[in-house]
N, C-alpha and C positions, 0 to 999 in steps of 0.2 A: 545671912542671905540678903543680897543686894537687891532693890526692885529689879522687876524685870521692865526693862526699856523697849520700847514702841517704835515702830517702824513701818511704811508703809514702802514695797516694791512694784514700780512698773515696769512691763515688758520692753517696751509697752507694748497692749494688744488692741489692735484696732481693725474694725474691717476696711477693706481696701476697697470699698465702695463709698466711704464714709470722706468728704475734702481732708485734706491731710492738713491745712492752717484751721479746721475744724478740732480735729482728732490732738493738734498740738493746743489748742485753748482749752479743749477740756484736760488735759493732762496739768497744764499751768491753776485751773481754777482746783481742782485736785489736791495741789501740791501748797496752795495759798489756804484752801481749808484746811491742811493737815496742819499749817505753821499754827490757826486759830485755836484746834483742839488740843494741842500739846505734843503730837507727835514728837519722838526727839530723831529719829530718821526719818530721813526719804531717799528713795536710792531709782534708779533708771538705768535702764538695759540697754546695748550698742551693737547696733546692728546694721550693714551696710545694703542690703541688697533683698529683704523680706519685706514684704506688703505686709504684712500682718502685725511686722514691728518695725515704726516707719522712724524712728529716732534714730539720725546717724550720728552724732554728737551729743550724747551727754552734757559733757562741761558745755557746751554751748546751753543748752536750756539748763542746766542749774546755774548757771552766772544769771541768767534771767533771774530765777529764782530767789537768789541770795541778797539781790539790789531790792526786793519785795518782803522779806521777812530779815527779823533778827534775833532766833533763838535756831531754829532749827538747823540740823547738820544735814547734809546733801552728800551725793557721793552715787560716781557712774559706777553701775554694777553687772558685769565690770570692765576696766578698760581694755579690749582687745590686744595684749601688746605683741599676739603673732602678728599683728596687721602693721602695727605702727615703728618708725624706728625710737629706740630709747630713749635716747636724746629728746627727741620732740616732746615725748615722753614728758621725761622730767622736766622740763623747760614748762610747758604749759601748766602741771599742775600744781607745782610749786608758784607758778604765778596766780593761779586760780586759788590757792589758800591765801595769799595775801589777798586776793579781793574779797577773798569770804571771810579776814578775818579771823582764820584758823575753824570754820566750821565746814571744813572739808572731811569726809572720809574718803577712802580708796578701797577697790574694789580689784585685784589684778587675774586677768583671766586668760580664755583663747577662744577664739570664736570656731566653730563648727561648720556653719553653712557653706556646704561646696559650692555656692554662686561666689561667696565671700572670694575663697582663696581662687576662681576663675578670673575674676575680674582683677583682682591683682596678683595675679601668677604666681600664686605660692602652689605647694607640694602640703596634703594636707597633713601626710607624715612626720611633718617638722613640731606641729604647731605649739606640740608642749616642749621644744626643745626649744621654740624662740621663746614661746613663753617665759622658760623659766632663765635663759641666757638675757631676756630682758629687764627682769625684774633684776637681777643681780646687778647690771650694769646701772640701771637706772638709782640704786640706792649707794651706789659706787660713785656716781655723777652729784649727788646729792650730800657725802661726806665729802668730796676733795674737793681743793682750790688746783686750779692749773699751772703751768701745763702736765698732759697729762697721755695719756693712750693707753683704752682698756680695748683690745683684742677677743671675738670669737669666733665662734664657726659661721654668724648670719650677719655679725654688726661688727664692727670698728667704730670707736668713738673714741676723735682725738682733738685735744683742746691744746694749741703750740701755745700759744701767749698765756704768758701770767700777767697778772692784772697788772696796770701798769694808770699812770697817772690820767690818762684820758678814760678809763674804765672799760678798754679792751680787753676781752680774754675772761671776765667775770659773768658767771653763773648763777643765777638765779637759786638759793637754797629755802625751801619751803618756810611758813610762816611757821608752822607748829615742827618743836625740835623731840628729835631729828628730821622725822614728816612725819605727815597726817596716818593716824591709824590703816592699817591695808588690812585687810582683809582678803581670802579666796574663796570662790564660788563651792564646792563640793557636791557630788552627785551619786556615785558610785558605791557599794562596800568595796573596803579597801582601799578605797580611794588614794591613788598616788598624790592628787593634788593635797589633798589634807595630811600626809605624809610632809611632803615641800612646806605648808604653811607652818605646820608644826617646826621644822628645824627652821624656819627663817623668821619664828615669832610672829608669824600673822596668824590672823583672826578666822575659824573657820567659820563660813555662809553657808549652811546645808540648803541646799534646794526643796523648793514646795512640792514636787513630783517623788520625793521618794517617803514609803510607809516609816514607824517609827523603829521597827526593830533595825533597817540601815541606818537612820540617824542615831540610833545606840551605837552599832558600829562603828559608825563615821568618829562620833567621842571617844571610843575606847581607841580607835586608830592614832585617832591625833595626840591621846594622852600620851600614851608609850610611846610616839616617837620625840613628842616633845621634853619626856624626859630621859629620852635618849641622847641627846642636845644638850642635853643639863640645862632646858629651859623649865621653867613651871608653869604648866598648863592652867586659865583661870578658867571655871567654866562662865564665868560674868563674859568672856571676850566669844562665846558660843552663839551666831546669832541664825536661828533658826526661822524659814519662811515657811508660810502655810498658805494655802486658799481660806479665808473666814469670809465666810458672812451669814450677820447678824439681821434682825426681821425683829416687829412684835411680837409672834409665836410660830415656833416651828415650822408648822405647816406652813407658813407664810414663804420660811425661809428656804424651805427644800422645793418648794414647788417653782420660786425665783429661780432661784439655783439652775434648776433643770431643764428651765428655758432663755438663762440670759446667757451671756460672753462665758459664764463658767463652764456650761457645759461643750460653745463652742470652742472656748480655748484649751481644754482638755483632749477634747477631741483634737486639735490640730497638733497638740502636743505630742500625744501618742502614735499620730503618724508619721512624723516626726522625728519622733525616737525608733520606732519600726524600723525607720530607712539607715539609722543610723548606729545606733550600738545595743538598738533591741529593749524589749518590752521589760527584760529584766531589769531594765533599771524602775519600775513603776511596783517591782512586786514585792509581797511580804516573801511567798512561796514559791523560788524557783521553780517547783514543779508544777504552778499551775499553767495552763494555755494561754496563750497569746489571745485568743477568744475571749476568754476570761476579764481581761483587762477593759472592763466597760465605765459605762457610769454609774451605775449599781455600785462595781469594785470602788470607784476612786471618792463616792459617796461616804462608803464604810473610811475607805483606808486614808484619803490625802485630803478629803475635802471638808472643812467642820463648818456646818450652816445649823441656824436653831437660834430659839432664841437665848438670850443672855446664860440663860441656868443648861441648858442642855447642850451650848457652846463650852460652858465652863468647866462642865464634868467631862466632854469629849479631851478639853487641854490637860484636865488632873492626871486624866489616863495616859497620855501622851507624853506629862511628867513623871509618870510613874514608869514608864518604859526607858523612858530615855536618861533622866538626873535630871538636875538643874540647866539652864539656860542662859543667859543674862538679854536674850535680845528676842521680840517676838516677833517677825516683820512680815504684815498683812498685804496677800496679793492682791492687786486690784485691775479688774479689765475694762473694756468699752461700756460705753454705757449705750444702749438699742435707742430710749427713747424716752423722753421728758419723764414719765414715771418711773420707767427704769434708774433714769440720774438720782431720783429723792428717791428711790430704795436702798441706792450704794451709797449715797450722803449721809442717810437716815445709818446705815452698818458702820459707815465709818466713824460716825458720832457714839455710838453704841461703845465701838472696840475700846475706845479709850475715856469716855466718859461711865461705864459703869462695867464692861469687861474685867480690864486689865486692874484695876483698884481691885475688885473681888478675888482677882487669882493670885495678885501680890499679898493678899490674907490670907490667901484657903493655904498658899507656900509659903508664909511664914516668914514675907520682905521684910526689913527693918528700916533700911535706908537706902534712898534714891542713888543710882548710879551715877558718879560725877559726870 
């Protein structure tokens, strides 16, 4: 068993009373702490049209990022690509690995927010059909040399000239071969996306919102389809998100908890999800009420605070439900107010300086994942 590697995800979530060249400094001070503690992820959300998560470009602030640190992997989670066309696509992030020096990950998703697909007239019924027509073309764009013309039902992408003496017609092919690890978001049981990841060799991302018996499913999904594919599923490439946060003692930690951004971001989550594919995605028990689904519930089921010993025993069980992992990646939200910041600094310091060593024992890691 491989250690399990460290990650830290933002929405990002910020209040929209908060300046927003505020809310983007702290998320950079954030991200420059995580390079100091070891983190070996950091990953950021994209989102065009939400106060609540005000980062529209990813690779824009992780190029920030990448020019500031030189160990850590970055990587937008994920990139929208019902929004974008493919091309563009692969063009900027294969140039974005070479600025990083191949410490890119990839992230390939679809965005949901019906402001999203209003403001650029999309149909929100497509969005897994561009999604997955884009992901295709874009690693299509990324094996061949031109010319060329790949055809679908949303995009055409056609490249007439081969490269020729003046360096017309030549494409940009990622630093890391063939590209940079991809990964997909996953939410649901059953999840059709971790189906697609599965035959296309990418990496499942289970989301922080759902209890552990779905992320048991979500691996048993992705196993058998990927070796339906005649791929081998690893669970090292399984990269699981949670809410954590870590406190002196307990008490400390649950009583933070339930007055900082966790309990607001949960809360905006679940309304959120109400309007949109429903509370079942948050529950152990179909059968219990949408009532139900409170802070109480998402305390027991999605949320682990405590301190170091009582966070550890909540992840054993969490392992115990689920199998192995290879990726642990810590949510992090706003911070309220000068003490609030050294209590998430203070968690953040915790996660990976005496956390994750303790739970790479109590699971039996041998050796660091490359």
């Amino acid at each position: 068993m491989q250690n399990i590697k460290s990650g830290i995800f933002i929405m990002p979530f910020h209040s929209p009373d908060k300046p927003l060249a505020q809310c983007h400094d702290e998320d950079m001070e954030l991200a420059l702490r995580a390079e100091d503690l070891g983190y070996d992820e950091f990953w950021v959300g994209e989102h065009h049209t939400l106060a609540w998560e005000p980062i529209v470009s990813p690779e824009m602030f992780i190029a920030a990022v990448f020019r500031q640190t030189k160990r850590m992997r970055l990587g937008p989670a994920p990139v929208l690509l019902n929004l974008h066309h493919p091309a563009q696509v692969a063009n900027r992030m294969a140039f974005l690995d070479h600025f990083s020096h191949g410490r890119l990950n990839l992230a390939f998703g679809y965005g949901g927010a019906p402001s999203d697909f209003s403001m650029y007239g999309l149909d929100p019924d497509q969005k897994q059909s561009r999604m997955a027509e884009a992901a295709e073309m874009i690693l299509k764009i990324w094996a061949s040399d031109g010319p060329y013309e790949f055809v679908g039902e949303h995009w055409t992408v056609k490249l007439e000239a081969a490269p020729n003496e003046l360096g017309f017609g030549v494409v940009q092919k990622p630093f890391q071969s063939p590209h940079p690890p991809i990964a997909v978001p996953v939410t649901s049981r059953g999840s059709g996306s971790v189906k697609a990841a599965a035959r296309l060799g990418f990496q499942p991302f289970s989301h922080s919102i759902i209890p552990g018996n779905v992320l048991k499913d979500q691996w048993d999904t992705y196993e058998v389809a990927a070796i339906g594919a005649g791929l081998e599923p690893r669970r090292e490439d399984w990269k699981v998100a949670r809410t954590v946060f870590l406190a002196d003692t307990t008490r400390e930690a649950e009583e933070r908890a339930r007055r900082n951004t966790i309990d607001i971001a949960h809360e905006y989550l679940a309304k959120a999800i109400q309007r949109g594919p429903g509370l079942g995605v948050m529950k152990r028990d179909l059968s219990m009420p949408d009532s139900d689904v409170d802070m109480d519930y998402f305390m027991r089921e999605l949320i682990i605070v405590g301190d170091v010993d009582t966070v550890l025993d909540r992840l054993l069980q969490l392992w115990d439900e689920t199998g192995p992992f290879g990726t642990l990646v810590m949510m992090e939200f706003d911070w309220v107010d000068e003490d609030d910041r050294q209590a998430w600094l203070h968690s953040t310091e915790l996660f990976t300086g005496e956390l994750l060593p303790r739970l790479n024992v109590a699971v039996g890691a041998t050796a660091s994942v490359g």
